[in-house]
C-alpha positions, -999 to 999 in steps of 0.1 A, spaced: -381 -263 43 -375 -226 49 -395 -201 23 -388 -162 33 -422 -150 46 -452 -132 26 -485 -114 36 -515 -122 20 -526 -94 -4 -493 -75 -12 -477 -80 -43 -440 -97 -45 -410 -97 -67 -398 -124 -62 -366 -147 -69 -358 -185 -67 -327 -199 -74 -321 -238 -83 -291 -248 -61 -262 -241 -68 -272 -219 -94 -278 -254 -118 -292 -247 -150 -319 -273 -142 -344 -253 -158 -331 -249 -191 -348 -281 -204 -386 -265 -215 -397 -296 -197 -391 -283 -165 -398 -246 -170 -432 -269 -181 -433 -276 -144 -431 -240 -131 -458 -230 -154 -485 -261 -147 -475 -250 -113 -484 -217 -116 -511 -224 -136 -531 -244 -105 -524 -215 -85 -538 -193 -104 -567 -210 -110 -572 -220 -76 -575 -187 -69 -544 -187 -48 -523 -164 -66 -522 -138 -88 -493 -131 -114 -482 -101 -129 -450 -105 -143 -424 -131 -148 -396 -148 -164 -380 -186 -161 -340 -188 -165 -320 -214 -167 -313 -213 -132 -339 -190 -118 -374 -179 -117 -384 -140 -108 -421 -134 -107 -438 -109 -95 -472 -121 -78 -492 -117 -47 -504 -145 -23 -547 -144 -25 -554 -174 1 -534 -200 18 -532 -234 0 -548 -253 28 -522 -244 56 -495 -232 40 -490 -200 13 -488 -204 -22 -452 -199 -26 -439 -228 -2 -465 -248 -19 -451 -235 -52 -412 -247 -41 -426 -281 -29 -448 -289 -59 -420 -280 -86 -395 -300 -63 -413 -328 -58 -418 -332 -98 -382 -326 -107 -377 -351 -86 -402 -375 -103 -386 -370 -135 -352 -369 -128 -358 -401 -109 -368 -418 -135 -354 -400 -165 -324 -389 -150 -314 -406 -123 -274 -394 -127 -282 -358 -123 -301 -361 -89 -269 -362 -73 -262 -327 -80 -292 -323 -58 -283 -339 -29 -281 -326 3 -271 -338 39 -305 -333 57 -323 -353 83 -358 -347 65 -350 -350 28 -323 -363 4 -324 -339 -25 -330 -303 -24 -339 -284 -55 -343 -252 -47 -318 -230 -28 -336 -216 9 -329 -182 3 -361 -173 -19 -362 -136 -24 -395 -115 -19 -396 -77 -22 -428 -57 -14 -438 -35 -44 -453 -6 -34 -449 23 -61 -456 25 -98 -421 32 -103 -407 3 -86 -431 -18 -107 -420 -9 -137 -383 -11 -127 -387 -50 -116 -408 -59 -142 -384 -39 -167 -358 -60 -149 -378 -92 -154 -379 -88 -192 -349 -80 -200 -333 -107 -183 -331 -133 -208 -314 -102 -234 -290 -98 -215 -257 -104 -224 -248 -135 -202 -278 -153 -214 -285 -145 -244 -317 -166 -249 -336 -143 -275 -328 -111 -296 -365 -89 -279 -379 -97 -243 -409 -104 -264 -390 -133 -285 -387 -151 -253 -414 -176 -245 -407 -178 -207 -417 -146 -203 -443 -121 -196 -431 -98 -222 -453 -102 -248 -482 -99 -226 -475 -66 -221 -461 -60 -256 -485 -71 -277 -514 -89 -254 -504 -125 -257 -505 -144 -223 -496 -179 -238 -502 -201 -208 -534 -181 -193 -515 -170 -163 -511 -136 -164 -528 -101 -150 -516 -64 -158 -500 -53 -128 -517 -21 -137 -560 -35 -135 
Protein backbone atom coordinates (compact mmCIF):
# COMPACT_ATOMS: atom_id res chain seq x y z
CA UNK A 1 0.00 0.00 0.00
CA UNK A 2 1.39 3.41 -1.01
CA UNK A 3 0.78 6.41 1.74
CA UNK A 4 2.40 9.87 0.36
CA UNK A 5 5.39 10.40 2.71
CA UNK A 6 5.58 12.55 6.19
CA UNK A 7 8.40 13.73 8.52
CA UNK A 8 8.16 13.24 12.02
CA UNK A 9 7.43 16.46 13.90
CA UNK A 10 5.83 18.80 11.18
CA UNK A 11 2.34 19.26 11.17
CA UNK A 12 0.06 17.99 8.06
CA UNK A 13 -3.20 18.81 6.38
CA UNK A 14 -4.02 16.14 5.32
CA UNK A 15 -6.71 14.47 2.93
CA UNK A 16 -8.08 10.85 2.39
CA UNK A 17 -10.44 9.86 0.09
CA UNK A 18 -12.62 6.50 0.15
CA UNK A 19 -12.41 5.10 -3.42
CA UNK A 20 -14.10 6.18 -5.76
CA UNK A 21 -15.18 8.96 -3.80
CA UNK A 22 -17.94 6.26 -1.95
CA UNK A 23 -19.85 7.77 0.68
CA UNK A 24 -18.65 4.84 2.93
CA UNK A 25 -18.30 7.01 5.73
CA UNK A 26 -21.57 8.50 5.95
CA UNK A 27 -22.87 5.67 8.36
CA UNK A 28 -21.66 7.25 12.09
CA UNK A 29 -20.52 3.65 12.52
CA UNK A 30 -17.66 4.09 10.44
CA UNK A 31 -16.75 7.63 10.97
CA UNK A 32 -16.78 5.60 14.73
CA UNK A 33 -13.81 3.76 13.20
CA UNK A 34 -11.76 6.91 12.12
CA UNK A 35 -12.19 8.34 15.46
CA UNK A 36 -11.31 4.99 17.85
CA UNK A 37 -8.57 5.13 15.37
CA UNK A 38 -7.46 8.30 16.10
CA UNK A 39 -8.09 7.96 19.41
CA UNK A 40 -5.18 5.09 19.93
CA UNK A 41 -2.96 7.29 18.15
CA UNK A 42 -3.28 9.81 20.12
CA UNK A 43 -3.05 8.23 23.10
CA UNK A 44 -0.18 6.22 22.12
CA UNK A 45 1.43 9.13 21.82
CA UNK A 46 1.81 8.73 18.09
CA UNK A 47 0.06 11.58 16.90
CA UNK A 48 -1.06 14.75 17.60
CA UNK A 49 -4.33 16.35 16.16
CA UNK A 50 -5.32 19.74 15.59
CA UNK A 51 -8.01 20.02 13.39
CA UNK A 52 -10.31 17.78 11.55
CA UNK A 53 -13.44 16.84 9.87
CA UNK A 54 -15.07 13.24 8.58
CA UNK A 55 -17.25 13.52 5.17
CA UNK A 56 -19.03 11.18 3.72
CA UNK A 57 -16.37 10.31 1.54
CA UNK A 58 -13.38 11.99 3.02
CA UNK A 59 -11.35 12.70 6.03
CA UNK A 60 -9.04 16.15 6.20
CA UNK A 61 -7.12 16.37 9.48
CA UNK A 62 -4.61 18.31 10.22
CA UNK A 63 -2.00 16.42 12.60
CA UNK A 64 1.68 15.76 12.96
CA UNK A 65 3.42 12.29 13.16
CA UNK A 66 5.19 12.12 17.00
CA UNK A 67 6.78 8.51 16.68
CA UNK A 68 6.62 5.63 14.38
CA UNK A 69 4.00 2.97 15.22
CA UNK A 70 6.54 0.27 15.48
CA UNK A 71 8.02 0.48 11.89
CA UNK A 72 5.75 2.30 10.11
CA UNK A 73 4.17 6.09 10.65
CA UNK A 74 1.08 6.74 12.07
CA UNK A 75 -0.73 7.60 9.04
CA UNK A 76 -0.19 4.26 7.01
CA UNK A 77 -0.98 2.62 10.21
CA UNK A 78 -3.97 4.95 10.37
CA UNK A 79 -5.18 3.72 6.48
CA UNK A 80 -4.56 0.09 7.38
CA UNK A 81 -6.30 0.04 10.80
CA UNK A 82 -9.57 1.86 9.40
CA UNK A 83 -9.36 -0.57 6.28
CA UNK A 84 -8.96 -3.48 7.86
CA UNK A 85 -12.25 -2.78 10.19
CA UNK A 86 -14.45 -1.64 7.33
CA UNK A 87 -13.61 -4.58 6.11
CA UNK A 88 -14.57 -6.65 9.27
CA UNK A 89 -17.87 -5.06 9.26
CA UNK A 90 -18.73 -4.96 5.90
CA UNK A 91 -17.87 -8.63 5.81
CA UNK A 92 -20.07 -9.51 8.00
CA UNK A 93 -22.75 -6.89 7.98
CA UNK A 94 -22.51 -6.01 4.56
CA UNK A 95 -21.14 -8.38 2.50
CA UNK A 96 -22.99 -6.85 -0.89
CA UNK A 97 -21.18 -3.55 -0.64
CA UNK A 98 -17.58 -4.93 -0.46
CA UNK A 99 -17.69 -5.32 -4.01
CA UNK A 100 -17.59 -1.71 -4.53
CA UNK A 101 -14.27 -2.16 -2.91
CA UNK A 102 -12.67 -4.50 -4.96
CA UNK A 103 -9.65 -4.18 -6.66
CA UNK A 104 -7.42 -6.28 -9.09
CA UNK A 105 -4.26 -6.55 -6.88
CA UNK A 106 -1.84 -9.36 -6.25
CA UNK A 107 -1.56 -8.50 -2.39
CA UNK A 108 -5.16 -7.68 -1.47
CA UNK A 109 -8.79 -7.99 -2.71
CA UNK A 110 -10.52 -4.89 -1.44
CA UNK A 111 -9.14 -1.53 -1.23
CA UNK A 112 -10.77 1.09 0.87
CA UNK A 113 -8.92 3.93 0.60
CA UNK A 114 -7.90 5.63 -2.58
CA UNK A 115 -3.53 5.83 -2.81
CA UNK A 116 -3.28 9.29 -3.35
CA UNK A 117 -3.49 10.51 0.43
CA UNK A 118 -2.78 14.22 0.43
CA UNK A 119 -0.30 15.85 3.01
CA UNK A 120 0.62 19.58 3.00
CA UNK A 121 3.24 20.99 5.33
CA UNK A 122 1.82 23.90 7.44
CA UNK A 123 4.18 26.29 8.13
CA UNK A 124 2.64 29.86 8.77
CA UNK A 125 -0.20 31.07 11.06
CA UNK A 126 -2.00 32.13 8.11
CA UNK A 127 -1.96 28.99 6.30
CA UNK A 128 -3.32 27.34 9.55
CA UNK A 129 -6.05 29.20 9.78
CA UNK A 130 -6.93 28.97 6.09
CA UNK A 131 -6.97 24.93 6.22
CA UNK A 132 -8.49 24.61 9.30
CA UNK A 133 -11.07 27.48 8.16
CA UNK A 134 -11.38 25.11 5.22
CA UNK A 135 -11.81 22.07 7.43
CA UNK A 136 -14.84 23.48 9.23
CA UNK A 137 -16.66 24.70 6.79
CA UNK A 138 -16.70 21.80 4.84
CA UNK A 139 -19.66 19.99 5.91
CA UNK A 140 -21.73 23.85 5.35
CA UNK A 141 -21.07 23.85 2.34
CA UNK A 142 -23.49 23.79 -0.12
CA UNK A 143 -22.93 20.26 -1.73
CA UNK A 144 -23.10 18.64 1.67
CA UNK A 145 -25.09 20.27 3.55
CA UNK A 146 -24.77 18.19 6.77
CA UNK A 147 -25.44 20.96 9.44
CA UNK A 148 -26.61 24.74 9.53
CA UNK A 149 -22.87 26.05 11.89
CA UNK A 150 -19.40 24.19 11.59
CA UNK A 151 -20.12 23.84 15.18
CA UNK A 152 -23.47 21.87 14.67
CA UNK A 153 -21.51 19.23 13.10
CA UNK A 154 -20.31 16.41 15.28
CA UNK A 155 -17.49 15.18 13.06
CA UNK A 156 -15.79 18.07 13.46
CA UNK A 157 -13.28 20.06 15.30
CA UNK A 158 -15.37 23.08 15.26
CA UNK A 159 -16.66 23.25 18.40
CA UNK A 160 -13.45 22.71 19.99
CA UNK A 161 -12.32 25.76 18.92
CA UNK A 162 -15.76 27.49 19.16
CA UNK A 163 -16.80 26.84 22.39
CA UNK A 164 -14.01 24.29 23.99
CA UNK A 165 -15.76 21.03 23.53
CA UNK A 166 -13.46 18.20 22.22
CA UNK A 167 -16.12 15.33 22.37
CA UNK A 168 -13.93 12.33 21.68
CA UNK A 169 -10.69 13.57 23.75
CA UNK A 170 -8.64 13.94 20.57
CA UNK A 171 -7.95 17.22 19.98
CA UNK A 172 -4.96 20.00 20.65
CA UNK A 173 -5.14 23.92 19.73
CA UNK A 174 -3.04 24.17 16.83
CA UNK A 175 -2.03 27.37 18.57
CA UNK A 176 -0.36 25.68 22.35
Amino acid sequence: MQYSSMQIGVPYFYTATILNWQKLLKSDKYKGIIISSLQHLVAQQKIKVFAFVIMPNHIHLIWTMLAKNGKEMPNASFMKYTGHRFLEDLSLNHPNVLSYFEVESANRKYHFWQRNSLPIALYSPAIWQQKIDYIHNNPIVEKWNLADLPENYRYSSAKFYEHGIDEFGILSHWQD
